[in-house]
DOLOTI-924843 format. One record per residue (C-alpha): residue in three letters; x, y, z. Coordinates in pm, 1 decimal, decimal comma. Layout:
REM residues N
node aa=ALA	X=X	Y=Y	Z=Z
...
***
This chain:
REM residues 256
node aa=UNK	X=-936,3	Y=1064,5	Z=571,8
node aa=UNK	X=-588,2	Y=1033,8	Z=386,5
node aa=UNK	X=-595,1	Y=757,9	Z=123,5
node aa=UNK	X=-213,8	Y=563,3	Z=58,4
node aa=UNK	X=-168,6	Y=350,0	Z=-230,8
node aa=UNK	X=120,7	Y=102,8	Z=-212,2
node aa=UNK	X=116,2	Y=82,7	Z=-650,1
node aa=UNK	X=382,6	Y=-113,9	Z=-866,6
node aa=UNK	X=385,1	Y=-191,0	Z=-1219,4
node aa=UNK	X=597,7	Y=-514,9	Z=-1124,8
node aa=UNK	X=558,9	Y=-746,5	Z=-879,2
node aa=UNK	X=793,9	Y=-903,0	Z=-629,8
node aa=UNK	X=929,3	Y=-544,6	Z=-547,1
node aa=UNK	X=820,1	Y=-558,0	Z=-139,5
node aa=UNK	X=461,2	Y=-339,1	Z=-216,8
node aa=UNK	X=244,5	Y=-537,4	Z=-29,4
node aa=UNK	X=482,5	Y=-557,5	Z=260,9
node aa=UNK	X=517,1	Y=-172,4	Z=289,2
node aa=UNK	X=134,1	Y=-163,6	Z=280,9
node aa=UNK	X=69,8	Y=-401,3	Z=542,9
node aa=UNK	X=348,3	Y=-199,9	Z=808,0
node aa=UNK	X=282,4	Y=120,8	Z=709,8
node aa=UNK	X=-81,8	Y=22,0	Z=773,8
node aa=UNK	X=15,6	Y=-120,5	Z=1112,2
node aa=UNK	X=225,6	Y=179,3	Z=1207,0
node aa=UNK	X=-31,7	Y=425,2	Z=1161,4
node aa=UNK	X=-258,1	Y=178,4	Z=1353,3
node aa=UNK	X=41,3	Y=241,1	Z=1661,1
node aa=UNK	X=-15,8	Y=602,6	Z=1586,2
node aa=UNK	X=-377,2	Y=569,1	Z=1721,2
node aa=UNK	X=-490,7	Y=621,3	Z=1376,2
node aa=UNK	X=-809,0	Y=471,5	Z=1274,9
node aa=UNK	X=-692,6	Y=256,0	Z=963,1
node aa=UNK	X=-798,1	Y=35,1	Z=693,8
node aa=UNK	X=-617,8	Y=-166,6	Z=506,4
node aa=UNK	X=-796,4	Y=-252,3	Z=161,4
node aa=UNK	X=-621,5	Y=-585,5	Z=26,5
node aa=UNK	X=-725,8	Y=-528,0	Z=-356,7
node aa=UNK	X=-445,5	Y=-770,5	Z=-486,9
node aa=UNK	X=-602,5	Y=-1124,6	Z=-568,3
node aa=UNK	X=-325,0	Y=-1292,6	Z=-466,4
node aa=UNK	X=-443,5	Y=-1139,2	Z=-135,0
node aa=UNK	X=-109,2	Y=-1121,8	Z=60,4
node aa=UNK	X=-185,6	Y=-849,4	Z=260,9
node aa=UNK	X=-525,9	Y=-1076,6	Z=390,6
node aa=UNK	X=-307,1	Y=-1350,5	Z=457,2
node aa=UNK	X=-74,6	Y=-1156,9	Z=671,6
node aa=UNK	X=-325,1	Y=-983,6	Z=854,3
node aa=UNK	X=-488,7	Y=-1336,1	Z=937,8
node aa=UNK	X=-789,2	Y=-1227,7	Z=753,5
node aa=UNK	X=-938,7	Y=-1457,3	Z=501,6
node aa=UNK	X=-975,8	Y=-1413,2	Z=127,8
node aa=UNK	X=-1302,6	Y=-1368,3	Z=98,6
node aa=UNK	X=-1537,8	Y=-1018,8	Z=71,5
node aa=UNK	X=-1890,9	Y=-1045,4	Z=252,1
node aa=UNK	X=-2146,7	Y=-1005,4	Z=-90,3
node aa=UNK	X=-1827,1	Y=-1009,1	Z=-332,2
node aa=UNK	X=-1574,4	Y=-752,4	Z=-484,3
node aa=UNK	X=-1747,5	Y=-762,1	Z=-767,2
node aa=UNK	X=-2089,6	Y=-625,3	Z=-656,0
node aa=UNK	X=-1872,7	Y=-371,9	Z=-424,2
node aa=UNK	X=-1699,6	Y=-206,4	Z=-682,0
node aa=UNK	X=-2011,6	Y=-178,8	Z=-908,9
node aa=UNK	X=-2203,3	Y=-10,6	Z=-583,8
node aa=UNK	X=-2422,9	Y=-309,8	Z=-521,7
node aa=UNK	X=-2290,4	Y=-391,9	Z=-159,8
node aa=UNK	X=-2158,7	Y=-210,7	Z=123,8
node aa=UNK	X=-1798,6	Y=-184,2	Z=229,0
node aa=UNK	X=-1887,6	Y=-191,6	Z=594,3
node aa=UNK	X=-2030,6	Y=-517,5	Z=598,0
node aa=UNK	X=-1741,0	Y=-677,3	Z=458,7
node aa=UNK	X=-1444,5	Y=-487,8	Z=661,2
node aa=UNK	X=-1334,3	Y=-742,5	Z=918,4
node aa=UNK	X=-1113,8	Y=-674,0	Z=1249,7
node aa=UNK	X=-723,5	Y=-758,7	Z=1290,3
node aa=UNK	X=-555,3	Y=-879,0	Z=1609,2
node aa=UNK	X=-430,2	Y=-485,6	Z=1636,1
node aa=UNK	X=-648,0	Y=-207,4	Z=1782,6
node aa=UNK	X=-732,8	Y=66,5	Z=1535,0
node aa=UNK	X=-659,3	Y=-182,4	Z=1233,9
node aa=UNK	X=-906,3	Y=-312,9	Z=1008,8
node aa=UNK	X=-904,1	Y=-500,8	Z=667,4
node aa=UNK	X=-1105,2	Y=-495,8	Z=378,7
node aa=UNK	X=-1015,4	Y=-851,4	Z=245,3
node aa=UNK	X=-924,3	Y=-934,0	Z=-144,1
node aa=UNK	X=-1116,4	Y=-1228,9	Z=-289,2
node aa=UNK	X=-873,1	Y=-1423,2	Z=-434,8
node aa=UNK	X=-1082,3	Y=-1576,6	Z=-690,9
node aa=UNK	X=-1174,0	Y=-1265,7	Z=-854,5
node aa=UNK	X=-987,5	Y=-1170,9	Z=-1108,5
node aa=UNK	X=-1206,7	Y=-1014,9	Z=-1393,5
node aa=UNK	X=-1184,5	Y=-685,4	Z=-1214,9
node aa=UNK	X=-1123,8	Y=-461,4	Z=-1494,0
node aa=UNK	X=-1401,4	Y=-668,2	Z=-1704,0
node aa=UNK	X=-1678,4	Y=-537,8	Z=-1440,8
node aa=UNK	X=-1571,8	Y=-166,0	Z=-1463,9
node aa=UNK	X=-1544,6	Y=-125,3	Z=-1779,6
node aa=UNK	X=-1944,4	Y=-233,0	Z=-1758,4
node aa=UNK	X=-1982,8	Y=63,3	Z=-1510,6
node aa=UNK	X=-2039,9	Y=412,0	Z=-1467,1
node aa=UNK	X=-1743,8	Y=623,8	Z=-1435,1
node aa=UNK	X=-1552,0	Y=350,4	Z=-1431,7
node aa=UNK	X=-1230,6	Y=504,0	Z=-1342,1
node aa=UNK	X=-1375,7	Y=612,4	Z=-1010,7
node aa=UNK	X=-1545,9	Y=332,0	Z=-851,7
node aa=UNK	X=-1297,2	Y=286,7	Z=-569,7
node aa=UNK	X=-1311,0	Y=695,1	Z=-503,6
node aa=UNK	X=-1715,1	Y=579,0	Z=-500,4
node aa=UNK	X=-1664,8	Y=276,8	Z=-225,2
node aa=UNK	X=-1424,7	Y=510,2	Z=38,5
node aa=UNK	X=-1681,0	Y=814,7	Z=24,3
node aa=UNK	X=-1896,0	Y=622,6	Z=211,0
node aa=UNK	X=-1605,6	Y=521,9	Z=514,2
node aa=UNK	X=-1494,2	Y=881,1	Z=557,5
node aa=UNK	X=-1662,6	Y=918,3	Z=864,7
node aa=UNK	X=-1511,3	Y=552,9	Z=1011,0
node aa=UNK	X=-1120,5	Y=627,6	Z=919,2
node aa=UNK	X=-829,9	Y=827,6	Z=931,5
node aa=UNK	X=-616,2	Y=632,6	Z=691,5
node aa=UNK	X=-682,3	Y=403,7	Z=405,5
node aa=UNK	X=-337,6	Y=197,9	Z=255,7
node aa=UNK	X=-467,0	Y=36,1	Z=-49,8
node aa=UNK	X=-240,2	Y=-271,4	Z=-159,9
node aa=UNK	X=-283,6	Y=-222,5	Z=-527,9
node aa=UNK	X=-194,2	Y=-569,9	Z=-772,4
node aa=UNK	X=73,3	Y=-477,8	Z=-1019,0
node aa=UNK	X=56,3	Y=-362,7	Z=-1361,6
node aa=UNK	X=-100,7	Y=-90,2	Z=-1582,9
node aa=UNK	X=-473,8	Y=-115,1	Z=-1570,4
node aa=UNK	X=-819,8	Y=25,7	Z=-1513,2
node aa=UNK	X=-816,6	Y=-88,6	Z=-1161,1
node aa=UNK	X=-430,5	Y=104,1	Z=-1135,4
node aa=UNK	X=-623,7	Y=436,7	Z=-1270,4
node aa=UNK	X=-922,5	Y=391,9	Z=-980,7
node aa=UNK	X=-656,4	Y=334,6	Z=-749,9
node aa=UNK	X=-414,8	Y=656,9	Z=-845,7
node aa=UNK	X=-744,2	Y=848,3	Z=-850,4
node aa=UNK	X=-864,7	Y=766,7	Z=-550,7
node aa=UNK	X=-520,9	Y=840,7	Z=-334,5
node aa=UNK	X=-379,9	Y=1159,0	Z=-177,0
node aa=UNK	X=-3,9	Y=950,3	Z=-191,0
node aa=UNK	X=77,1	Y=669,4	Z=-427,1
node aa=UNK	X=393,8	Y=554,9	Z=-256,6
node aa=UNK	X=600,8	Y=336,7	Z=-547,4
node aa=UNK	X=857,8	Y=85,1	Z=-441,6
node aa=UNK	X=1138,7	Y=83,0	Z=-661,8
node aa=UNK	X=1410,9	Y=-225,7	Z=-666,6
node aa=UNK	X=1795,1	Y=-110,2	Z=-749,5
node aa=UNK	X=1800,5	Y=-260,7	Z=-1068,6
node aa=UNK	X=1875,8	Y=-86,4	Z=-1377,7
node aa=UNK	X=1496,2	Y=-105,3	Z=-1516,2
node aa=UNK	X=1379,8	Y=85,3	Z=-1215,9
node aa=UNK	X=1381,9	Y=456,5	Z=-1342,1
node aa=UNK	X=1140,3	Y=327,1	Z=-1593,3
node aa=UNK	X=881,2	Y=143,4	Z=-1391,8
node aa=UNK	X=886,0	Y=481,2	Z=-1187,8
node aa=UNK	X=860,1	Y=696,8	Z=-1520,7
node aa=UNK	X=539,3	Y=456,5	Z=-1612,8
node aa=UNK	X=419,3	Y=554,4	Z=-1233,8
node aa=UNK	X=403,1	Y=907,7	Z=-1263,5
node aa=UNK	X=292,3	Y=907,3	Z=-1632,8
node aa=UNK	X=-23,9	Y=696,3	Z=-1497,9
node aa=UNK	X=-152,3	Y=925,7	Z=-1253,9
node aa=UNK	X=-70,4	Y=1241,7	Z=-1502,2
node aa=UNK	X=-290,6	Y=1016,3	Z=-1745,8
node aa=UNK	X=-586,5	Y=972,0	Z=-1533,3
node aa=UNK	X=-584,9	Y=1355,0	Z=-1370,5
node aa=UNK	X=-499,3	Y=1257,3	Z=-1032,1
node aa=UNK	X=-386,1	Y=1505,3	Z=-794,7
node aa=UNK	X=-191,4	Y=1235,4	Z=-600,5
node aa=UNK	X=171,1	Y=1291,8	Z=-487,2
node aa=UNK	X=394,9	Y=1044,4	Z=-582,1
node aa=UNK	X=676,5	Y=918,8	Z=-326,5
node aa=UNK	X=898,2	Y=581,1	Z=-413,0
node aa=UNK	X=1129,3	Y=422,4	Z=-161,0
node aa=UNK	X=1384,9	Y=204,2	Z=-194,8
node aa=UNK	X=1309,9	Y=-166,3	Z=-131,2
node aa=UNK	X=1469,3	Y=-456,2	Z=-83,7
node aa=UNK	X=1816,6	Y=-316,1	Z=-101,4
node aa=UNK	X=2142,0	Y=-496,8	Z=-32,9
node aa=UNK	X=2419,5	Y=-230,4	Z=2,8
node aa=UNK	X=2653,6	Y=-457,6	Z=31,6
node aa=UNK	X=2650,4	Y=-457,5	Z=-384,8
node aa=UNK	X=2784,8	Y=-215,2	Z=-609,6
node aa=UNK	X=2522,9	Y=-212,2	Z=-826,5
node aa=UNK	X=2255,7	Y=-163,1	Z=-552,4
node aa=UNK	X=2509,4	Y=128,4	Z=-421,6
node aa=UNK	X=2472,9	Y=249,2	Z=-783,3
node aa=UNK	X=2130,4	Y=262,5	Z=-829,1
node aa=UNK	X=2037,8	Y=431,1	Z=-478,7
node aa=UNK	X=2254,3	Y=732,1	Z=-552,5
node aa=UNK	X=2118,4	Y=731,8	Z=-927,0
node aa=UNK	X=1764,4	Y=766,2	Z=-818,5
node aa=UNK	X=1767,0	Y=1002,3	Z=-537,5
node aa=UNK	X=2029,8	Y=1223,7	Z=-744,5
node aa=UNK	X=1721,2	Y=1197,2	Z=-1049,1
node aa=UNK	X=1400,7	Y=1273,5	Z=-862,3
node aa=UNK	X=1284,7	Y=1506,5	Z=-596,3
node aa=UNK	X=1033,4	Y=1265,5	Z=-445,0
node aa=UNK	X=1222,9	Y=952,6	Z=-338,0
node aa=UNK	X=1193,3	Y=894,7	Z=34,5
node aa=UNK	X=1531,9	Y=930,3	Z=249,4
node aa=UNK	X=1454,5	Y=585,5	Z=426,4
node aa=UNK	X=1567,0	Y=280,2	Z=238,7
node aa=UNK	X=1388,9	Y=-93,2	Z=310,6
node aa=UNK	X=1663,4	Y=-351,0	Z=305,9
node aa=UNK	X=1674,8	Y=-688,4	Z=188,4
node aa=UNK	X=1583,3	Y=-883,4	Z=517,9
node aa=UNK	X=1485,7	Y=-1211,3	Z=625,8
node aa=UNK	X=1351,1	Y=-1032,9	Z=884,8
node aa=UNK	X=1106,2	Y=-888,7	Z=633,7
node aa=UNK	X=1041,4	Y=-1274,3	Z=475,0
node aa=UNK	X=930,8	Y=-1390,8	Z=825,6
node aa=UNK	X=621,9	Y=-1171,9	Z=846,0
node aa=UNK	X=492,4	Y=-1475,8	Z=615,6
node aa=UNK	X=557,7	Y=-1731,4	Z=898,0
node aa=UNK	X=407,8	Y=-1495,5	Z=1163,3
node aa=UNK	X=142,3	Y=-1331,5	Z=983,2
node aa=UNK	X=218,8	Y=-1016,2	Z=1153,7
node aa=UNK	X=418,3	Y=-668,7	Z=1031,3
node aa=UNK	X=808,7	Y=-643,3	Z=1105,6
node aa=UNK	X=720,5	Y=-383,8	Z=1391,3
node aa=UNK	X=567,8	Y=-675,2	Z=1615,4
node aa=UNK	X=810,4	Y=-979,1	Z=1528,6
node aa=UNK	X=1131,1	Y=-772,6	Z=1575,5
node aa=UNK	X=1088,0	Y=-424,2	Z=1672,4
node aa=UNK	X=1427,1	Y=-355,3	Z=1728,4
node aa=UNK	X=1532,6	Y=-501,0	Z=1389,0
node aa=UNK	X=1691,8	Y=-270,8	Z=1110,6
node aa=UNK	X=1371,5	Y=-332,9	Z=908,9
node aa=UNK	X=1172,1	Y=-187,0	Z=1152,3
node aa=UNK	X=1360,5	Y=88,7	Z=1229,9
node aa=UNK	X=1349,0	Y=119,3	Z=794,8
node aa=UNK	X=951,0	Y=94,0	Z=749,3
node aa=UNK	X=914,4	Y=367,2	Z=1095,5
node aa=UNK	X=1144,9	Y=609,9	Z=885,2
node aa=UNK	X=944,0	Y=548,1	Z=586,5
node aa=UNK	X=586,4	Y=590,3	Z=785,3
node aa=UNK	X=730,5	Y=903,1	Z=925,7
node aa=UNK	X=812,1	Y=1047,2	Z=641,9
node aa=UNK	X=449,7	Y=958,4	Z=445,1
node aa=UNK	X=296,4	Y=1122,5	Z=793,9
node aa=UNK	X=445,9	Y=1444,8	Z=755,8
node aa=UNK	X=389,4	Y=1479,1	Z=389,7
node aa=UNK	X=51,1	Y=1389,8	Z=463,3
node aa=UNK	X=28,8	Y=1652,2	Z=780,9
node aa=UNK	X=-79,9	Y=1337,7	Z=995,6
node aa=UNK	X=35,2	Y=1376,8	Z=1333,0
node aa=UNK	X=60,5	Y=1128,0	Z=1595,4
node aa=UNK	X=-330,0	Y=1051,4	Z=1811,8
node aa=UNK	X=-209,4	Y=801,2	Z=2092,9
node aa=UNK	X=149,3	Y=652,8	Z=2035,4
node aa=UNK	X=120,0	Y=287,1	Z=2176,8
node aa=UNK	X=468,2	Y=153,2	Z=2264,8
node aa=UNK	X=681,4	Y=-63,6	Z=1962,3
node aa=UNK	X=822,0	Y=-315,6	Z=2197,0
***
């Protein structure tokens, strides 16, 4: 089982967006996948159609006092499940400071699905925190959106110094997101960061309204508009977290 986080220190830079696609791509893959929603804001529920809700509560999860089985819940797509948020809890890193090893209670909740999946995408919430150190432990990839503005070489910086903090052995990939080339500055930034770091991924998410609608629909960019340059932007992306992850295709099923 290969575990993705989609991790920001800010929000509003297109994170939960990449999780839910990439999620849904490596669903079309014929990969078994999960997508855990740990965001209380719980975007990635909504636009899975799930609701916000976790069978026994997060809480009592991530102190090992329910099982993660009982609360994943299907999607409308074949080989993709969720593990809802519960948007009223938000005293998350409250309870784990309480526990044992309390940087490696979400390592301690996806031990017992390794058997049930062959990808995990975790949508973390934003910001520095004891839930962001579980999260960087428990992945083999934390993929880090980064917005072309001038701040974002440091919100990257505070990525990587994380998961050096907390010993993780994850890889860590950004991407572009939400990029409007038609600005200099955008332009700017783009060739800045892939000119400053070896791990930036070649495929660039664009600022889309295509990308806005999957909050009418409720459903990833690959099944509203599969022929859309988004799509064609989050497939480059998933191919290029595949191969880094040595995750080859099972059973393609057909994008449109």
């Amino acid at each position: 089982m290969k575990v993705i986080a989609s991790y920001a220190v800010k929000g509003g830079v297109g994170k939960t967006a990449a999780a839910v696609n990439l999620a849904w791509l490596a669903s079309q893959d014929g990969h078994r996948t999960l997508l855990w929603d740990l965001d209380p804001q719980s975007a990635a529920t909504f636009l899975l159609r799930g609701k916000a809700k976790v069978k026994g509560g997060s809480r009592r999860l991530l102190q090992g006092k329910s099982e993660a089985t009982k609360a994943i819940r299907a999607t409308p797509d074949e080989h993709l499940d969720l593990l809802p948020a519960e948007a009223s809890y938000v005293a998350t890193d409250l309870d784990l400071a309480d526990t044992k090893r309390s940087e490696d209670r979400v390592v301690k909740v996806l031990g017992g699905l390794r058997d049930d999946f062959d990808v995990v995408v975790l949508d973390s919430p934003p910001g520095l925190t004891l839930l962001s150190a579980n999260i960087v432990r428990a992945a083999d990839l934390v993929l880090a959106p980064i917005v072309p503005s001038p701040l974002s070489l440091r919100t990257l910086d505070q990525v990587i110094d994380l998961v050096a903090k907390y010993e993780s052995s994850a890889a860590v990939v950004a991407f572009l997101s939400m990029v409007d080339r038609r600005r200099a500055l955008h332009r700017d930034v783009v060739a800045l960061l892939q000119g400053r770091y070896a791990d930036v991924a070649t495929a660039v998410i664009p600022n889309s309204a295509t990308v806005e609608r999957m909050g009418q629909r409720r459903r990833p960019v690959g099944a509203i508009a599969p022929r859309s340059p988004a799509s064609a932007a989050y497939a480059d992306l998933w191919r290029e977290v595949a191969e880094r992850l040595a995750l080859r295709t099972l059973q393609p099923a057909p994008l449109f």
